[in-house]
Each structure stands twice: as structure tokens, then as C-alpha cells.
N, C-alpha and C positions, 0 to 999 in steps of 0.2 A: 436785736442789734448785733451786726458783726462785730469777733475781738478787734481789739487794736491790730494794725500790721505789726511784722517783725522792726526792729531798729533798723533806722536807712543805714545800711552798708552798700555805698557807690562801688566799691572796690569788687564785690561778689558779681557773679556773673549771672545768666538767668537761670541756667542749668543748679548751678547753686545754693541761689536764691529757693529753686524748689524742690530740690531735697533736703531743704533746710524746715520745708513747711512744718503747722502742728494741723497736719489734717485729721480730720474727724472720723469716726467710723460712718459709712455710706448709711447705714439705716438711720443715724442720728441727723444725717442731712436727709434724708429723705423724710424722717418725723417732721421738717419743719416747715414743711409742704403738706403734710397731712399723708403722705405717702406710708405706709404701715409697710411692717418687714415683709410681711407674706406678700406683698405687692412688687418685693422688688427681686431680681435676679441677680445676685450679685455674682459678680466677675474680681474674685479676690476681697480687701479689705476697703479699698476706697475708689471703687466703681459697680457701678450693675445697672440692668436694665430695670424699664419702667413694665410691667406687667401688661398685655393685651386687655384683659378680663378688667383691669383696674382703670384703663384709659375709658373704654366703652362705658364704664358706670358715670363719669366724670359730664356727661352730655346735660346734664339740667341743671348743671353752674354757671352761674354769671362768670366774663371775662373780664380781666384784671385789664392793667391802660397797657397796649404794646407801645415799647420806645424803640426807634429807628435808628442806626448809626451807620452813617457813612461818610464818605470822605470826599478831599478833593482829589483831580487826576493824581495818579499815584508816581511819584519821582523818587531816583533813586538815596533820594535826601530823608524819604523815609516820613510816611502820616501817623501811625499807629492807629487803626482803626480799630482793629482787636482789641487791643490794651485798653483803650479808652471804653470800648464795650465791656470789659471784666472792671477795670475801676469804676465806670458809672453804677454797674449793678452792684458793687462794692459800697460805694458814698450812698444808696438810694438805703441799702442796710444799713448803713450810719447812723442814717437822720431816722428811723425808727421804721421804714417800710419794708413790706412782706415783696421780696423782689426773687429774680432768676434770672439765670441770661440763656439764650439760645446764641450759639454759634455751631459753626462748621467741624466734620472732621480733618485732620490732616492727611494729605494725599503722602506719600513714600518719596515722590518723582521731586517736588519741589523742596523737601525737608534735608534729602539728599543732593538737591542742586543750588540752587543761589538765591533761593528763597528763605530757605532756613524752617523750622517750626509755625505754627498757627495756634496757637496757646497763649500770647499775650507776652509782656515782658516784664521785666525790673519784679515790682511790689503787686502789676495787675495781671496777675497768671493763674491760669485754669491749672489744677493740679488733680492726677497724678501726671506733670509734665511729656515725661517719657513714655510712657506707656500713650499717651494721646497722640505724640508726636509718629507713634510707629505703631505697632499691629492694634493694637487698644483692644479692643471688644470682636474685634473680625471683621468687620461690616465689610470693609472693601474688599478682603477677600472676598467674602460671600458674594458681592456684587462680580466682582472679577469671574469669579467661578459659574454664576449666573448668565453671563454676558457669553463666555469660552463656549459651556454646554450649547445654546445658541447654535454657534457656529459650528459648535463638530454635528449638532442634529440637520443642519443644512446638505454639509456634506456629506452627511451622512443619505439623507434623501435623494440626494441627485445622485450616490453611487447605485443604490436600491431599486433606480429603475429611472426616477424623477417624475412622480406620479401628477407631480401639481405643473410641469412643464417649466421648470425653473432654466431661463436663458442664464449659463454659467457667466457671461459677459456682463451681466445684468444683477450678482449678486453684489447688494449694498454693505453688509452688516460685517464688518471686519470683527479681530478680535483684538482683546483690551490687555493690559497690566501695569501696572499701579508704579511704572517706574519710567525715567527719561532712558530708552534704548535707542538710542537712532537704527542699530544695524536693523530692527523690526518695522522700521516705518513701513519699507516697501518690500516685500517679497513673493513667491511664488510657493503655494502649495502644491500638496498629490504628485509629487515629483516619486519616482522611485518605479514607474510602471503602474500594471491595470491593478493590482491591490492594492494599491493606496489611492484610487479616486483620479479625477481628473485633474490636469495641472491648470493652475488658473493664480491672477493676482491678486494678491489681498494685501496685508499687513494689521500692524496692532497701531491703536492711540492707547492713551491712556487712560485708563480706570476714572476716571472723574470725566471723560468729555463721553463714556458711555449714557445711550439714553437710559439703561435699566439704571441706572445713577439720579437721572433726573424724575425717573418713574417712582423711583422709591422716596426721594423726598417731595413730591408731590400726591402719591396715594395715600386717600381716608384711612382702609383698613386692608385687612389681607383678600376680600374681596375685589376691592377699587381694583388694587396690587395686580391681583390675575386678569384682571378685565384690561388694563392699561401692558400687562405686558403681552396680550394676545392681539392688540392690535398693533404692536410694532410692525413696521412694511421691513422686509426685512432684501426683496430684491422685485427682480421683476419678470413673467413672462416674455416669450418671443413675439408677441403679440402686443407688448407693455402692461399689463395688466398687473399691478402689486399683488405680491406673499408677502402673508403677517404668519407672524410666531403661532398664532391659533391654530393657522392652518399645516404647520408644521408641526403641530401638536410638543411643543417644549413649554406652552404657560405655565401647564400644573407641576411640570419638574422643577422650573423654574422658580416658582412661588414657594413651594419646600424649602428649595437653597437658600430662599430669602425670609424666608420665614422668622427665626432671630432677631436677623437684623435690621428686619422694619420698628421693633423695638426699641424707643430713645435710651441714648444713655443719658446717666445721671453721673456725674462727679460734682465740684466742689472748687471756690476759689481759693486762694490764699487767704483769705478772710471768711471762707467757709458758709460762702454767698452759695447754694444750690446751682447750678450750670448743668443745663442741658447740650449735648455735644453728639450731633448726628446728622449724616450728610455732608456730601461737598462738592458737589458740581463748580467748578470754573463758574467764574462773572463773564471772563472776554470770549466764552466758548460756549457758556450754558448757561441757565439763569441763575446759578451763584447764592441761593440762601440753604440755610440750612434745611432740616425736612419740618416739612407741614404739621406733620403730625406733632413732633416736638415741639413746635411753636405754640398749638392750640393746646396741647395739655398743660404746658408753663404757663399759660391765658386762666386758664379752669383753676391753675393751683395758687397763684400768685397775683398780689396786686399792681404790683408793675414787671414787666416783661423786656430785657434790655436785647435785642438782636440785632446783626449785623446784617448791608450787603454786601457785596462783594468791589471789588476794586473803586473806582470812582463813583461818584451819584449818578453820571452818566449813565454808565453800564448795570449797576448794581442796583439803586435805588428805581429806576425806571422799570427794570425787569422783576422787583421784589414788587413794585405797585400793578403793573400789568400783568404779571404770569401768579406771582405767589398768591398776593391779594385778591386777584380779579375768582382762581380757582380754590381759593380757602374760604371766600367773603369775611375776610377779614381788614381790619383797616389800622395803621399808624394811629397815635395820638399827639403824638412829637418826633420829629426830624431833629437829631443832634449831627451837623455837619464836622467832620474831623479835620482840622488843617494844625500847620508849623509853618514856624517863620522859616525857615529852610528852605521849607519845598516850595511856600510863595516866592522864595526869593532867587532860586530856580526856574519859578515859573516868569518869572521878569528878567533873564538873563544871563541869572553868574551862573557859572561854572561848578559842580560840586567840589573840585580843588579849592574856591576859591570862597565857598562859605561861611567860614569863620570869620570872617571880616565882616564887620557890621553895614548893613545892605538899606537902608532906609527906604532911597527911593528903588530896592528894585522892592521889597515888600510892596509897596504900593501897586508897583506894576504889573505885580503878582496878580494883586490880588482882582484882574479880573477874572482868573480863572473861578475863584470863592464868589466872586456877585455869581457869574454865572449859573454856578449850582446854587445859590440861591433862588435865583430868577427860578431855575426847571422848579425845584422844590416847592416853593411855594406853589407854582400850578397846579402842584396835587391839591393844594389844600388843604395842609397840614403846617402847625406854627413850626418855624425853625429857629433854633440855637444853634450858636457856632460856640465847638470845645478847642479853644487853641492849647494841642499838646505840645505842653514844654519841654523844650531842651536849655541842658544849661548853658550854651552858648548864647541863647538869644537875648538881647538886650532892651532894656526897658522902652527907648523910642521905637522899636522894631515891633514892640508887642503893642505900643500903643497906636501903632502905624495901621495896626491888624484892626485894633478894637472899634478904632476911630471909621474905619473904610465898613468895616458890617453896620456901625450904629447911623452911616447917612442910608443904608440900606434899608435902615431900620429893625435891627436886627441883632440882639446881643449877643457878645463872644464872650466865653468864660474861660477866666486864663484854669489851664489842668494840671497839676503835679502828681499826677496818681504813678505812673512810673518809678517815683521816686519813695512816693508819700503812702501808696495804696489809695485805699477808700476816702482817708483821710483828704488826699488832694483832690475829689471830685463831690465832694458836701455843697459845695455853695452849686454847683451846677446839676447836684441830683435835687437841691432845692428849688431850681429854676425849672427842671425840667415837671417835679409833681407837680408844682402850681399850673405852666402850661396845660400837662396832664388832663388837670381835672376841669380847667376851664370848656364850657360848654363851647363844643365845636362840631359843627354839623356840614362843613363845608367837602370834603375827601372828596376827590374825585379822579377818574381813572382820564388817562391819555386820550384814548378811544373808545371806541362802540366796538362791540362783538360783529355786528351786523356791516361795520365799513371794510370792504373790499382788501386783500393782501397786500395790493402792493399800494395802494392808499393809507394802510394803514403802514407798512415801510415810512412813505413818504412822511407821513407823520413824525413818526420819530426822529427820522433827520430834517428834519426843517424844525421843529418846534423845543425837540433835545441838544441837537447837534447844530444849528442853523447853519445847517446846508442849505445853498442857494437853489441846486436842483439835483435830480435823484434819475440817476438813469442806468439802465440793463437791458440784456442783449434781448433778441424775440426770444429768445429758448427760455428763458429765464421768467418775462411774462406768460408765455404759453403752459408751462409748469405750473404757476399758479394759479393761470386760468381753472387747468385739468382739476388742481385740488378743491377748488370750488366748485367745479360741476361735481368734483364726488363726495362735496357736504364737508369741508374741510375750511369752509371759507367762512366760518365763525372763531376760530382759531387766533391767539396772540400771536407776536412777532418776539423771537429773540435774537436780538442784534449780535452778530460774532464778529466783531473790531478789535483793533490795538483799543489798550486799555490807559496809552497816556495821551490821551490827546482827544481835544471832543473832534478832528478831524481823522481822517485814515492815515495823516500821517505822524507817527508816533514821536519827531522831532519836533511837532507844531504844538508851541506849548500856550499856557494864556488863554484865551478864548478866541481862536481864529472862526470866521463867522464868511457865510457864502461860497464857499468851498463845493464840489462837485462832491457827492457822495455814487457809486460804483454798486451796485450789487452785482458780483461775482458769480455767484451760486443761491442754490436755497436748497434746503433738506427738510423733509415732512419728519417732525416725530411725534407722531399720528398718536402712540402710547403717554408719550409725554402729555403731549396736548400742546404742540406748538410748534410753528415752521420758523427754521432757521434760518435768518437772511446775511447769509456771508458777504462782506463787504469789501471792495477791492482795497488793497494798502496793508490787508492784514498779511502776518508769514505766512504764505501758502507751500503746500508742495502739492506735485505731481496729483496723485491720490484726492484730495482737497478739492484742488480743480476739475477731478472728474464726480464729483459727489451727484452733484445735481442735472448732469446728462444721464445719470444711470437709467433711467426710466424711457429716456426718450432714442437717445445715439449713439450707448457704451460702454465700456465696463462698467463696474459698478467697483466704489470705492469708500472708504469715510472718513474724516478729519480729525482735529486734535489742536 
């Protein structure tokens, strides 16, 4: 059982709060997983990696129960999705269970911009706070440095001669860093004459909307790893014919770089709950869970499993059951849905100036954004709880406004004070959630068939996630995925890249708007990943963005962010 939290001090701030922690030495946390010292790589006094050699012995264990957390559309009033995943796995060691949580790492770009940290808050924080907020164990470097190599071995081939006939108008694969630059979005290299290459357009996104980003938390082991990153298409012939990284010969340099940092890390809550932290692909951009691999060895090692998706149930929870699931075969045992009275009452109309003032009816009217994600949720197949995170503002008719609207759903809400309280505040709902847990449930099921068609399988998610009325894109955009299909690519998930507040494209449409025209914009193969991107019109585009998905067929070649 986890210690007691530290005494609620409201006054500390979170940064505070966690260098106030009493964290453990990293081998004493990884003793309690069964993780032995020579299994783990330690990165200082309270982080290290999980061993390769010790993952691979781990395959003829039963899986412990995974729990799901995710939220409702995300407002700037704030869900804690996070938090609520480090205090669940916190109260699940309360009540006497062998738990872990998997979550995300933090990207630079949003920790630095108006995002803030990805560590949790108040009493439910992943610790060593700082250290996870910024460089931690390297991974993104490594990814970064991964993705770079890439593109200078590109350039490097078409100054060499261009053996593979690479149309310079036609190269896709930009390059990445781990930070919000705009002056990098759009530029022009091989400027300076004939030894530096030829001048042509590119730019950088950022480090987490790279596919080697989404390759690495979805490859088995270091084989998957090279095998997925040699099929990356990386541009195209004058003839349209795709180059993969294979053929560029950069996988095996490539899988060195990454070599590390396919490795989960291990740290540790504020109540010295075990947390796996690795990977982070964007939700509105890419499929948003953390890496595969971390998930299943916290399955092998632990009896309940607390992870996260990424921004709404929409975007996160659909993409964790269709992409993570569908290619791990693994499956949820419980959906815990995150909301506050704030952001229903947001989503029914006030104003965030105006929230402190108690909102009755607009909670209500919130809260059909909350049926809604319950409505999708259930479709999986999996029972869902709703954890209403508390703020001290909100008031007892407000919360019972909340409780009252899930329980005609059918569907309990458990009010949370883990923020405040730590583990403490999330016992009665890590008790609700084991019971669900273990109840025999044979029902999971995925969205789609592997075998239904691209853009059918598109239309799926927006008419049955999103209810969208109808779904339409230009001929270029079907003919593109026609081509992927003639060349075997047409068994393939979809990852939806949309605004992330609104089940519509438009990011001010709050609530559950329903029959709405959904847009596909673009689509992008990543063939390595294992899944073609379907860019939706309404999201922020630029230039670059817009041209992703003609690279193949009409022109430059470009990539998004």
C-alpha cells in the first residue's frame, strides 16, 4: 500500500509540492514490480530504464486489468486528465492493489508555451517532476536526432547523383524539433550554391507529430522498430512512385539512435505508486497514447494498469481502441471518463470570466457533451465511470447536477479530490473501478474491420464518433486512397487529425453539435506507423499542411504539425 500523501498545503504550488516529494530510490520502486536492480538502467537516483533482455523474459505472464482515462472535450477551464490518472493509480495502492500507470512524455514546445508540464498536479504528480517536464532520459532527443539523420541522408542522396530518382518537388519528410518555432515552419534549403545541394522547400514540425514518434511507441522490439522505420515513404519519384527510408538505407542508423530510447522509463508517484513514462505523440495530430511497449510490460508486471488518452474521448479514446489496441491486441477493462463542473458549464455557455458563479442550468446543458462520450464509449464495450475532478469552486447542486445527468445514463460519477487529497481522494472510485475490473466482460469491440475500405472506414468515425451528417473530399484525396489500396495499404486504421474541442471541425462548437459536414482536407500514409492520416478541414492549417497529401500525385512535397 502506498504512504500516506504529504499534508494538504493549498498555498504550495505544484512545482513545490514536488520537490517537497519523499521519493524512493528507483530500484526500491522497481523491487515492487518484481523489476530486480540488474534489470534496470538507471538515469541518476529516481529514474532508469526498463531493461530489453528483462522485457522479452516477461512474455508467459498473465495481464494484470488495463484502466482507460480519458476526458471530456478539453476547455480552457481545465479537465485534469493526467492527475486524475496518477491519483487513480495512487487510491488503486490504497485500497491494497499491485497498480502502475502508464502515461506520456513531455514534449519542450507545449511545457514552454501555454500548455505547461504533463506530470499531473496538486498531490497527483509523477515525480521527478522537472526532470520529466524537460530533457528526462533523452528519448526526444533521440527521436529528434533520428528523424534529422533522415533528412540530411535524403539530401544527401539526391546530391550523390539521386540514384533512386527522387523528384526534389516530391520530397515528403521534413525535419523536426522539439520546440514551438514558427520562423522554421516554412523554409528553403541548399541555398549557398552547388555544395550545399539543391535549393528546394521544406521546414520543421515538431518532435512529437514525427512519424518515428509514433513508430516507436507502437514497435514490439528493436526488430518491429527497424522493420517499421524502413518502411517509412519518405518522398516520391517523377513517375509517382514512393522512397522508404529502406531504400535510402538510414533504418539501421536509425534504430542505433533509437536504440535507448525504445526502452520505458520507470519513475515513481508522489505516493511512490511505480509510473511508466514513455512516448508522446499528439492526440489532435497523432494517435496520442503513450508507447506500446510500456503499456504491456506494466500489464505483465502489475495487477491493474492506470493509462491515459490523449485530449477528449473523441480523439484519444477512439485512436487508443482503433490504432493502439487494434495493433497491440490488447483491450480496456474499464473507461474512467474525466470531467468538472467548469468545463460542463463552459460547455453550456458561460464564459471562463464568468465561472465562478454557480451555473446550475448551464452544468446541465453541458453535460451533453459527457452523454455523448459516454454514448461513443460504451460502443466499445467496455463499462464506463465517470470521475468528476474537483474544484473548490464548485458547489454541491452543481456536482449533484453532474451526478444526477450520468446516473439517467446509467452510469456512476464519483466525485475526486485527489488534487487535493492524493490517493486519498480517489479510494472510493479505485474501489468502483476494481470491482468493474474484474466483473466478467467479454463484450470490447473495435470501431471497424481492417478489411472496410479508407475512406469508409473515415466515414465511420465521423458519422458514428463525431455525427457527422456526411463526409466529403476532393477526387484527389479519394484517388490517393484508392492508389493506397491497390498497393496493400488498404487494411490500414485511420487517425483522425482535427481541432481537439469540439466533436465538430469547428473548435468554438461546444456541447455535442451533431450533422455537421465533416471535410477531409488531405491524407498522409505512414506506412511505418501503420496508419493513414485523415486531415480534416477546420483544423489550423498552413501552406506546407495543405500540400502534404498532393505530394505524390501534383507537387511539392511537404508535412504538418
Amino acid at each position: 500500500m502506498a504512504d500516506d500523501p504529504p499534508a494538504m498545503t493549498p498555498v504550495k504550488s505544484d512545482i513545490e509540492i514536488a520537490r517537497a516529494a519523499a521519493k524512493r530510490p528507483i530500484a526500491e520502486v522497481g523491487a515492487r514490480l518484481g523489476i530486480g536492480v540488474d534489470d534496470l538502467i538507471p538515469y541518476g537516483h529516481d529514474k532508469a530504464k526498463v531493461s530489453r533482455d528483462f522485457i522479452a523474459g516477461l512474455g508467459a505472464r498473465p495481464d494484470g486489468k488495463l484502466i482507460l482515462v480519458t476526458a471530456i472535450n478539453p476547455t480552457p477551464a481545465g479537465e485534469g486528465k493526467t492527475t486524475t490518472t496518477v491519483g487513480l493509480g495512487d487510491g488503486l495502492s490504497r485500497i491494497g492493489m499491485k497498480a502502475a500507470i502508464c502515461i506520456r512524455e513531455a514534449s519542450l514546445g507545449p511545457c514552454f508555451g501555454m500548455k505547461g508540464g504533463a506530470a499531473g498536479g496538486g498531490f497527483a504528480q509523477v515525480v521527478p517532476m522537472e526532470e520529466m517536464n524537460l530533457h528526462f532520459t533523452g528519448d526526444f532527443h533521440a527521436i529528434t536526432s533520428a528523424h534529422n539523420l533522415l533528412s540530411a541522408m535524403i539530401d544527401n542522396h539526391i546530391y550523390w547523383g539521386n540514384e533512386l530518382g527522387i523528384d526534389q518537388r516530391r520530397v515528403t519528410w521534413r525535419r523536426v524539433i522539439d520546440m514551438n518555432d514558427r520562423a522554421l515552419r516554412e523554409m528553403v534549403v541548399g541555398l549557398g550554391g552547388a555544395a550545399n545541394g539543391f535549393a528546394r522547400e521544406t521546414g520543421f514540425d515538431i518532435t512529437v507529430a514525427s512519424e518515428v514518434m509514433a513508430i516507436l511507441c507502437l514497435a514490439a522490439d528493436l526488430d518491429d522498430l527497424e522493420a517499421r522505420l524502413g518502411r517509412i515513404v519518405v518522398g516520391y519519384t517523377r513517375d509517382r512512385q514512393p522512397v522508404t527510408c529502406a531504400e535510402i538505407g538510414a533504418a539501421g542508423a536509425m534504430t542505433v539512435l533509437l536504440r535507448d530510447a525504445l526502452q520505458p522509463n520507470l519513475v515513481q508517484t508522489l505516493e511512490n505508486t511505480p509510473a511508466f513514462v514513455h512516448g508522446g505523440p499528439f492526440a489532435n495530430i497523432a494517435h496520442g497514447c503513450n508507447s506500446l511497449i510500456a503499456t504491456k510490460t506494466a500489464l505483465k508486471l502489475a495487477d491493474y494498469v492506470v493509462t491515459e488518452a490523449g485530449f477528449g474521448a473523441d480523439l484519444g479514446a477512439e485512436k487508443f481502441v482503433d490504432i493502439k489496441c487494434r495493433k497491440g491486441g490488447i483491450a480496456p477493462s474499464v473507461v474512467v471518463l474525466v470531467a468538472t463542473v467548469r468545463a460542463l458549464k463552459m460547455n453550456g455557455g458561460v464564459a471562463r470570466e464568468a465561472l465562478g458563479a454557480e451555473g446550475v442550468a448551464a452544468v446541465r446543458a453541458g453535460c451533453a457533451n459527457l452523454g455523448r462520450h459516454i454514448e461513443n464509449l460504451r460502443g466499445f464495450g467496455v463499462p464506463v465511470v465517470v470521475a468528476i475532478n474537483h474544484f473548490t469552486g464548485d458547489t454541491e447542486a452543481e456536482i449533484e447536477a453532474l451526478v444526477d445527468h450520468a446516473a439517467e445514463l446509467g452510469i456512476e460519477a464519483v466525485l475526486c479530490t485527489h488534487w487535493a487529497e492524493g490517493g486519498a481522494g480517489t479510494e472510493v472510485l479505485a474501489h468502483r473501478v476494481a470491482t468493474l475490473a474484474q466483473a466478467k466482460n467479454d463484450g470490447f469491440t473495435l470501431l471497424y474491420p481492417d478489411e472496410m475500405p479508407l475512406f469508409q472506414k473515415i466515414e465511420c468515425i465521423a458519422k458514428r464518433i463525431y455525427r457527422a451528417g456526411a463526409v466529403t473530399a476532393d477526387k484527389s484525396v479519394r484517388a490517393q486512397l484508392d492508389a493506397w489500396e491497390t498497393a496493400g495499404h488498404g487494411g490500414l486504421p485511420i487517425c483522425v487529425a482535427k481541432t481537439q474541442y469540439s466533436f465538430s471541425t469547428d473548435p468554438a462548437a461546444r456541447g455535442a453539435p451533431e450533422g455537421h459536414v465533416v471535410h477531409v482536407r488531405e491524407v498522409r500514409l505512414s506506412a511505418g506507423a501503420g496508419f493513414v492520416v485523415a486531415i480534416w478541414a477546420g483544423s489550423r492549417a498552413r501552406p506546407a499542411e495543405r500540400r502534404t497529401a498532393r505530394a505524390a500525385t501534383s507537387g511539392r512535397g511537404a508535412g504538418w504539425s
